[in-house]
DOTI-115202 format. One line per 2 residues: number of its first residue (from 1); for each residue z, x, y of C-alpha. Coordinates in steps of 0.05 Angstrom, whole numbers, always signed. Each point is the difference from the previous one (the first is absolute). Layout:
NUM> Z,X,Y; ...
***
This chain:
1> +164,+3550,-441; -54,+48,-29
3> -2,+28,-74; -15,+71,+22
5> -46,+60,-25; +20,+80,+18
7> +2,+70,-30; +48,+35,-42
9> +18,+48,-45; +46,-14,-54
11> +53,+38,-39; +17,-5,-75
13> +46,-53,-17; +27,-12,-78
15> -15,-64,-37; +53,-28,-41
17> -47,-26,-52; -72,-21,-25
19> -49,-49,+0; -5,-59,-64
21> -60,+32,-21; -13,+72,-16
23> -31,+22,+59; -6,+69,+29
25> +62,+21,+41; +7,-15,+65
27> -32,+38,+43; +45,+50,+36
29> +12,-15,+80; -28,+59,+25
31> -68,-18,-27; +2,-61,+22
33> +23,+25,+63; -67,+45,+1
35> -41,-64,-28; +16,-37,+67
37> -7,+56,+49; -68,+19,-32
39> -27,-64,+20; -46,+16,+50
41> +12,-49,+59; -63,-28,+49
43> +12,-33,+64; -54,-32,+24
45> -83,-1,-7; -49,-21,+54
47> -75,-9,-15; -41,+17,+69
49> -34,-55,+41; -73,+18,-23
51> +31,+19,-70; -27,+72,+2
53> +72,+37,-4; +78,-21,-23
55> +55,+31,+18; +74,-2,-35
57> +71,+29,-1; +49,+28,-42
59> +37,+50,+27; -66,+21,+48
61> -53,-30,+23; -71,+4,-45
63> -60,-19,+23; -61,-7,-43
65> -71,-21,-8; -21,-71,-37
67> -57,+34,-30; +39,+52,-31
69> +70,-30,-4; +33,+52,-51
71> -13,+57,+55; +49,-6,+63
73> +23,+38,+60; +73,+11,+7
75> +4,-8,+72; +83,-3,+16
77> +67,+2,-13; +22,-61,+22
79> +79,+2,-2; +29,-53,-49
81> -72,-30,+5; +50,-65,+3
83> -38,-52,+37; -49,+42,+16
85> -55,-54,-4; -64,+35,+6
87> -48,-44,+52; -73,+12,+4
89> -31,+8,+61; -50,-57,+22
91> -61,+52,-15; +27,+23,-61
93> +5,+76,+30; +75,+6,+13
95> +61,-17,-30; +66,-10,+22
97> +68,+6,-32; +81,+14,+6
99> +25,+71,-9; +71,+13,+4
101> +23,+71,+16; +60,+34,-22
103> +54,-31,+38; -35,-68,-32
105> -30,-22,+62; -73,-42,-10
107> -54,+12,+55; -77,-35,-7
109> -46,+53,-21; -79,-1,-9
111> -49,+41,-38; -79,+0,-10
113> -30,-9,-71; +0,+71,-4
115> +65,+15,+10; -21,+63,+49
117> +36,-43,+58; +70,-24,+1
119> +29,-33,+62; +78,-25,+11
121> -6,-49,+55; +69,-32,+19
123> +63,+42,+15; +49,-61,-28
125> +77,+5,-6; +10,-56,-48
127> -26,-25,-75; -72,-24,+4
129> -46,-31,-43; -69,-33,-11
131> -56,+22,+34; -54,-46,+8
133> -63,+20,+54; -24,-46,+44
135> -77,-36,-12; -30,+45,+55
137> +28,+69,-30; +39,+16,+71
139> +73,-12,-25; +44,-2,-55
141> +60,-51,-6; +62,+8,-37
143> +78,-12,-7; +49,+30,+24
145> +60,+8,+14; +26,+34,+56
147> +66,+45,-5; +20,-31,-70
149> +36,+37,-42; -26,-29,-63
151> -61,-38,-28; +15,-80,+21
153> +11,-30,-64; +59,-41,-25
155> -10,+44,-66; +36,+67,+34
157> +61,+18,+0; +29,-37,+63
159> +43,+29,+52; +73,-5,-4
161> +33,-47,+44; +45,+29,+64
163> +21,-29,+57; -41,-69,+20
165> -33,-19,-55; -74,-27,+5
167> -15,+28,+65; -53,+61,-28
169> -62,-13,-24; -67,+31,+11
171> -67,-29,+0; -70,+8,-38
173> -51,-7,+57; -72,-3,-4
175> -26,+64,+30; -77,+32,+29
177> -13,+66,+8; -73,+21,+29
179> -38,+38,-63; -7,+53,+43
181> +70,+6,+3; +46,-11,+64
183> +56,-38,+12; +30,-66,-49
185> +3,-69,+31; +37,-56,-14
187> -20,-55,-12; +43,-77,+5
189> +70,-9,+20; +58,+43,-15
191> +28,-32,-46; -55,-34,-43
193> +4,+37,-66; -76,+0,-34
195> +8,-1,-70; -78,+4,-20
197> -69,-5,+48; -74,-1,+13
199> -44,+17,+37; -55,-59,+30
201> -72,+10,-15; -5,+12,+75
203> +48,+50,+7; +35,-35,+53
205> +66,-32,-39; +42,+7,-58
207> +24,-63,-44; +74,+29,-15
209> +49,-31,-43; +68,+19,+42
211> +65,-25,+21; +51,+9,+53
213> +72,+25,-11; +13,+56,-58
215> -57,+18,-38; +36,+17,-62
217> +22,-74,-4; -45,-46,+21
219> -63,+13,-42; +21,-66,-32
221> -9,-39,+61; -67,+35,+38
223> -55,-39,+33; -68,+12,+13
225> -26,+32,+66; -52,+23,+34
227> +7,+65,+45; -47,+13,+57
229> -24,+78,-1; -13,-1,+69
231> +64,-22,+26; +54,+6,-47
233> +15,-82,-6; +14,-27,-62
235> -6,-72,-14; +29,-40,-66
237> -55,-48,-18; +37,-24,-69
239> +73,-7,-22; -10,+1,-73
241> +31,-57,-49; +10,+62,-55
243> +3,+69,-2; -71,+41,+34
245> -38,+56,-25; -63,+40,+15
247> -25,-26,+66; -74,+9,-5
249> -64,-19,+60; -61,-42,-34
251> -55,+42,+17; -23,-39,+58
253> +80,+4,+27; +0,-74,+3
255> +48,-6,-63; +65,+34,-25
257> +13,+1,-64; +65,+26,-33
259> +40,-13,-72; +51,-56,+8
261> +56,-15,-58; +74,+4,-4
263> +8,+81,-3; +70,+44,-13
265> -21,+63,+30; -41,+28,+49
267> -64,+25,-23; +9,-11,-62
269> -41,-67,-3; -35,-56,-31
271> -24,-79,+12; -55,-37,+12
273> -49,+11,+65; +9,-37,+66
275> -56,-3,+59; +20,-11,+64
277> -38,+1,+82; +3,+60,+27
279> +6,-35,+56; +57,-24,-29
281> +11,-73,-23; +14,-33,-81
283> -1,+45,-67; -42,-19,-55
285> +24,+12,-68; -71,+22,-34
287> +27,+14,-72; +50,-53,-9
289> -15,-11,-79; -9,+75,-11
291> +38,+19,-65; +16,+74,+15
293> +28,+40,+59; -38,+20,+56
295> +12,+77,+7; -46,+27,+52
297> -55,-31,+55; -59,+23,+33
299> -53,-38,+31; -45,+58,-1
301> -46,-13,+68; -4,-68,-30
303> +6,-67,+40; +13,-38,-75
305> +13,+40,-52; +69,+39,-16
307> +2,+46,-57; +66,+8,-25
309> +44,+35,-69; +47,-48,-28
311> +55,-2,-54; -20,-54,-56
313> +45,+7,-58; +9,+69,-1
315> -75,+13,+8; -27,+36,+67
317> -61,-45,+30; -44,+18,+53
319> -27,-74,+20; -42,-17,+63
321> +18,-68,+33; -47,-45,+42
323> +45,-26,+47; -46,-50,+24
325> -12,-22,-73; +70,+6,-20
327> -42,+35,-60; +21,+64,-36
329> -36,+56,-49; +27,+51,-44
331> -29,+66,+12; +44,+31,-58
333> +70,-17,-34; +34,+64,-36
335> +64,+5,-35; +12,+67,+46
337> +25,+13,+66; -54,+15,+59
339> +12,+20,+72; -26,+33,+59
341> +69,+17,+35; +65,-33,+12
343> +20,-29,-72; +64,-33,+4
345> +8,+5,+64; +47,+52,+43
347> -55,+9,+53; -42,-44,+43
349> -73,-14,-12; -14,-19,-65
351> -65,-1,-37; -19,-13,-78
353> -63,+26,+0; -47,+50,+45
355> -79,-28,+22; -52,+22,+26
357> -32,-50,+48; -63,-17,-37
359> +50,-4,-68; -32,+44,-39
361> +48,+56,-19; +76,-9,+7
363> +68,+43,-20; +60,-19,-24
365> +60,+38,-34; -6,-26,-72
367> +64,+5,-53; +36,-44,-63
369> +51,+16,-46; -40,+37,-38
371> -45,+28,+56; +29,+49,+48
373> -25,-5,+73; -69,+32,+21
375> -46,-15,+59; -58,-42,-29
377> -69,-11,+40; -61,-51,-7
379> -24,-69,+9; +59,-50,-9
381> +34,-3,-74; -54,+53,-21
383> +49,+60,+37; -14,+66,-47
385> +67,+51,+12; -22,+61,+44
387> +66,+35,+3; +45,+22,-73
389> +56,+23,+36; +44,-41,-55
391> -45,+22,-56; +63,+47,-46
393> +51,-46,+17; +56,-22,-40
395> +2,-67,-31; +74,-28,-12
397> -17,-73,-36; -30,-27,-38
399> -45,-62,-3; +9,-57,+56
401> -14,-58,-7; -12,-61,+48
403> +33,-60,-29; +1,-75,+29
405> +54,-57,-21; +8,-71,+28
407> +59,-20,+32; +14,-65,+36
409> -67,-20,+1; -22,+67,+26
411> -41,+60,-25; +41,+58,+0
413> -23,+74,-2; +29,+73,-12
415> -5,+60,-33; +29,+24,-62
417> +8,+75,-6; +8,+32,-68
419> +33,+62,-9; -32,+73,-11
421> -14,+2,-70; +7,-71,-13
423> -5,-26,-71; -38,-68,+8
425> +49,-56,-40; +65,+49,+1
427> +56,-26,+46; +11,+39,+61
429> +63,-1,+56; -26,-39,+54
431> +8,-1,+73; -18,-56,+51
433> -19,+33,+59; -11,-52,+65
435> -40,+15,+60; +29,-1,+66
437> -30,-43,+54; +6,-62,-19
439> -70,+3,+28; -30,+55,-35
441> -20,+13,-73; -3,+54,-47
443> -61,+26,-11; -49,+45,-50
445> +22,+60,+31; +5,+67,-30
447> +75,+25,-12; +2,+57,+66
449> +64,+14,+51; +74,-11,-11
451> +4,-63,-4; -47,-15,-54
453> +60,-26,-44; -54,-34,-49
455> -31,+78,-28; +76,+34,+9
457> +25,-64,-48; -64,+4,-51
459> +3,+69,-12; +72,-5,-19
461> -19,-44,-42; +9,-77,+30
463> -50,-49,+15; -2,-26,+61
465> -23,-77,+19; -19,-5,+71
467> +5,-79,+13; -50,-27,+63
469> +52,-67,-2; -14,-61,+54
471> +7,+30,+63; -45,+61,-3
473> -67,+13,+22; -64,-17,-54
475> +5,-72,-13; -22,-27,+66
477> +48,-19,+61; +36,-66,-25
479> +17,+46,-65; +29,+59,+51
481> +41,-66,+37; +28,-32,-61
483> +61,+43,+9; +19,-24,+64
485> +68,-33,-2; -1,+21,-77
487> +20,+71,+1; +36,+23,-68
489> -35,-69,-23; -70,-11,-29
491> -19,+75,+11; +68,+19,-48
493> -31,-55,-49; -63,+30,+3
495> +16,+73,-18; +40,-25,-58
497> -57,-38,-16; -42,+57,+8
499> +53,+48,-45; -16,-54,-61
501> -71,+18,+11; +15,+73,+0
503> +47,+0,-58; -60,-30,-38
505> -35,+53,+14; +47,+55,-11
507> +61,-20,-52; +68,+20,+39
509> +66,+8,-23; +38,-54,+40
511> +49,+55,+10; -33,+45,+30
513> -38,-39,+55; +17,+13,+74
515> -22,-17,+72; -10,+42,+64
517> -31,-6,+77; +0,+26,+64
519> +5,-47,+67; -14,-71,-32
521> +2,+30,-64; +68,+25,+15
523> +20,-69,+12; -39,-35,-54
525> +37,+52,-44; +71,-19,+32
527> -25,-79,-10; -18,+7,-71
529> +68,+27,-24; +26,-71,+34
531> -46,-42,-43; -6,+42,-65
533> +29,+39,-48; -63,+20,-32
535> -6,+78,+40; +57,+45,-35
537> -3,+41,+62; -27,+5,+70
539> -22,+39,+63; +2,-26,+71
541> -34,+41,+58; +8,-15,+69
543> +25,-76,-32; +19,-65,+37
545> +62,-34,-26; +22,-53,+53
547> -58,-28,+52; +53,-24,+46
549> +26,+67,+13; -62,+31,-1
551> -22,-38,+52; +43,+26,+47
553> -9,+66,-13; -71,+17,-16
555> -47,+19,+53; -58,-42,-12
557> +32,-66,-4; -65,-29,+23
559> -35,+3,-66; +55,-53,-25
561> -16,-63,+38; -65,-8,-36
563> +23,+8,-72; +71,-40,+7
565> -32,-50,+49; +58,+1,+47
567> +48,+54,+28; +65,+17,-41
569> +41,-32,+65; -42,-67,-18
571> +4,-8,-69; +41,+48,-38
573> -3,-35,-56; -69,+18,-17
575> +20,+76,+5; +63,-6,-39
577> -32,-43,-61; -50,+67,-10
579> +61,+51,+13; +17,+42,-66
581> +64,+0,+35; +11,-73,-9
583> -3,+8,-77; +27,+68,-3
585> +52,-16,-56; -66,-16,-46
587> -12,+72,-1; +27,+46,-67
589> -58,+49,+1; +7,+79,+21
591> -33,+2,+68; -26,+73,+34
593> -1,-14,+72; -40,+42,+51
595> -7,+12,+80; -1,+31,+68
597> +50,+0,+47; -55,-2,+54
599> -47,-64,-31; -10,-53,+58
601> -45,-49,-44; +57,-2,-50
603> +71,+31,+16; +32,+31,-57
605> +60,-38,+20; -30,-58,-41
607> +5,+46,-72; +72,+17,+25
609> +15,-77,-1; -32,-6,-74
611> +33,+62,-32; +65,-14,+27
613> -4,-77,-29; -18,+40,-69
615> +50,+46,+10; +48,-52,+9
617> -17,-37,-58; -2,+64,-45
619> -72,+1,-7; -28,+68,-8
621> -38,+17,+66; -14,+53,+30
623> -23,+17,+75; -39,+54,+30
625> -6,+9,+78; -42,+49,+29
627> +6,+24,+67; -56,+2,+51
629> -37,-42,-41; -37,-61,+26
631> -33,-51,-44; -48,+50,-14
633> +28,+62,-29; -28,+65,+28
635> +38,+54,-26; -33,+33,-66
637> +72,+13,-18; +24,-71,+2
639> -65,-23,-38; +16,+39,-53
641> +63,-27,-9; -17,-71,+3
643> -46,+14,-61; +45,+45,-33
645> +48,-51,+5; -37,-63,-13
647> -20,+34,-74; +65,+25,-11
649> +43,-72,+13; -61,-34,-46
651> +8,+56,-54; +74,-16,+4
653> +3,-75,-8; -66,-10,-54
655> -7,+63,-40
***
């Protein structure tokens, strides 16, 4: 249930009206159509083992040197670049990486430094991903998947049902191919799906979070292994109590480490650290006080010591933590948004930050609302920007602003968003826009892709408030649990909360306030019109109106359990008391709903069953299905119109 990010290009769309104040005119759709295109998008950035070179990816691969970072080699086309996951070589003279040719296939490929050398060394028939090389230099692993027709993610479009249902599935395996090149082996049993790895400091096992049955599905309910590289055998040394992510050796490959917290989607993670026996045996919660979200792990060679990036409040962290000590220290805290690859999730193999192994340079992807992305380089929180690939870009809002609130006792964060051309103390329309997840959070990210609702909204002239409310990543792991059983409860109290704290900040007409999400948003937008008359009008993507339906028709019914604390078939009375459905004759506000015909993590039959209760009770509503179209949206056609769309039903109801 993932608030998503992709590219678009917008058309022109009329707006029936203006701002309170006398700002500029809204900005015409085709610019900002150009404005988020233009953003120029990096993948992922690797610092070298000895710290001498980095290498990154847009939409090639660039290699450069440390000493004169502003000066790289172009080395490669790299497809999509799309999980391509550069991966240093153990003597920092190679790297390896996914290209995808034209027919969208991904093969392992590896180059020198120079660049004079490019080498393709698997023949796959299947989406692959991850590259990692052994300790010794003499293999790489990776995932793969072999004869899939489509990256393994709940978040595609899923296949349309025929014949016996739930019979078709195909796995992720963990995969080794020789560097040299030769043939791929597989590694574990058939039908264990590996969801993230790595490799021991020995090079002679992996630590693999993975789980049997449809891989698609049971993310939600994956242990912890270990598989043998020399014969294949995988054994589960831990059945987690919560959701697992980031399975990572000590570096004496006596330890595992890996992030444990309740956790909506896969990949897209945060919680607190747990240490467990390699050899298998009790995990140790080593950060159970920690106020903020652990994002990303890495023991770094170390036997003690895990440097990790967490979420605190809508700050980025990079914090090292003695797990022996159960001790922590702030490197740096930012209001920004740093990574090495694999924000938010969509592939395996996350990491916040890139390190050299003496720690003295390191890269990360650096960006905030005001900041566009650029590869920065340089001791940790001193990174100076190397690239300016963003440098003439488009701004379309104005000044953000991160805003806290108390509600029920607990310290609430968000960000309020004013519009382009903002007039500080003028009222302004105003749009609450919530996350999806519920285990995510927004973050200070710059406004790039189609789905960057927040910079379409501001430079038409809304603000936007982007609540963090009780069940989202940054206040530590009871905070991202006090939902549980509570859905549509404390976390609706705490974004209204959180709107009287934005109000306060930026005077709206109580007319022309309205609400919007995607996923959980989509939900907590179909909940609020239940509860509140306070939004004038509303827009529901991919939304949730009844959880006892949904149960039974979703395909990842495992990430349920956890939250409700039973199965619908055990206590539907916990589902139904959070259901929008239950209260549906509450609702008198005009609701835009939106969806694919083809989304497994929510079916769009469940925005069917609230529009036709409006409908029925002459609200006006208004639904939108898209076909082909899985929770994620692919089509740059269909993008645009969900924007075009979501602007024109808001112009319509508070302008």
């Amino acid at each position: 249930m993932f608030f998503f990010r992709s590219l678009l290009t917008l058309l022109v769309l009329t707006c029936a009206g203006a701002p309170a104040w006398a700002a500029p005119a809204p900005m015409p759709f085709e610019r900002i159509g150009r404005a988020l295109n233009g953003v120029h998008v990096f993948n992922d950035v690797a610092i070298a083992p000895d710290g001498g070179h980095f290498a990154y990816t847009d939409d090639a691969v660039h290699i450069g040197d440390v000493s004169s970072p502003r000066r790289t080699r172009r080395i490669s086309t790299c497809g999509t670049c799309k999980g391509a996951a550069v991966a240093w070589s153990p003597d920092g003279l190679h790297v390896a990486f996914v290209t995808t040719d034209a027919k969208g296939q991904g093969n392992i490929a590896i180059t020198d430094v120079t660049g004079s050398s490019i080498r393709i060394v698997t023949h796959a028939h299947g989406p692959l991903s991850t590259p990692h090389w052994s300790p010794d230099g003499a293999r790489i692993a990776f995932l793969y998947s072999p004869g899939a027709p489509r990256v393994p993610s709940a978040l595609e479009p899923g296949t349309p049902d025929s014949g016996i249902v739930g019979g078709t599935y195909y796995e992720q395996r963990l995969a080794v191919v020789a560097a040299a090149g030769g043939a791929i082996r597989l590694l574990g049993p058939a039908n264990l799906n590996v969801y993230e790895y790595d490799w021991s400091p020995d090079g002679t096992r992996f630590a693999a979070s993975a789980a049997h049955g449809d891989g698609d599905a049971n993310w939600w309910v994956a242990a912890l292994y270990t598989i043998d590289l020399a014969t294949g055998t995988a054994r589960r040394i831990l059945r987690p109590q919560t959701q697992m992510a980031s399975p990572r050796f000590s570096g004496d490959g006596t330890r595992i480490a890996y992030i444990c917290g309740i956790m909506s989607d896969e990949a897209v993670t945060g919680g607190d650290i747990c240490v467990v026996p390699a050899r298998g045996g009790e995990a140790i919660d080593v950060t159970p006080d920690f106020d903020a979200s652990v994002t990303t792990i890495d023991w770094r060679g170390s036997r003690d010591s895990i440097l990790a990036t967490d979420n605190r409040l809508g700050k980025t962290c990079v914090t090292t933590f003695g797990v022996d000590t159960a001790s922590h220290h702030d490197f740096w805290c930012g209001l920004e948004t740093i990574f090495a690859n694999n924000y938010a999730g969509l592939v395996a193999g996350d990491a916040g930050i890139s390190v050299s192994l003496d720690g003295s340079v390191s890269a990360v992807i650096r960006q905030s609302f005001a900041s566009p992305p650029e590869i920065a380089i340089g001791p940790v929180g001193a990174w100076k920007r190397v690239t300016s690939a963003n440098a003439n870009v488009t701004h379309l809002t104005g000044a953000a602003h991160s805003i806290t609130w108390m509600s029920d006792g607990y310290t609430v964060q968000g960000f309020l968003i004013e519009p382009l051309g903002y007039r500080r103390g003028q009222p302004a329309p105003l749009i609450t826009l919530v996350h999806g997840g519920p285990s995510y959070a927004s973050s200070p990210m710059f406004p790039a892709g189609a789905e960057a609702y927040e910079g379409v909204l501001a430079a038409r002239g809304y603000a936007v408030f982007e609540p963090n409310p009780r069940g989202s990543y940054g206040g530590g792991e009871a905070f991202t649990r006090a939902n549980v059983k509570d859905f549509g409860g404390g976390d609706l109290r705490d974004v209204l909360a959180g709107l009287d704290a934005a109000t306060a900040v930026i005077p709206a007409n109580p007319k022309r306030m309205g609400i919007m999400g995607w996923s959980y948003g989509g939900y907590m937008t179909m909940w609020a019109l239940t509860q509140t008359n306070r939004f004038k009008a509303a827009v529901s993507g991919a939304g949730l109106s009844d959880w006892l339906s949904y149960y039974g028709t979703n395909g990842i019914d495992t990430w349920m359990t956890p939250f409700f604390g039973a199965t619908v078939y055990d206590d539907p009375a916990v589902y139904a008391k959070s259901s929008p459905i239950t209260f549906i004759k509450n609702v008198h506000t005009p609701t835009l709903m939106l969806g694919g015909t083809l989304d497994d993590e929510v079916p769009i039959t469940q925005s069917y069953e609230y529009w036709h209760a409006l409908r029925a009770l002459h609200v006006p509503a208004q639904l939108v299905v898209y076909p082909g179209e899985g929770h994620l949206f692919n089509k740059p056609a269909d993008q645009l119109d969900v924007s075009r769309r979501i602007v024109g039903w808001f112009d319509h109801w508070l302008k």
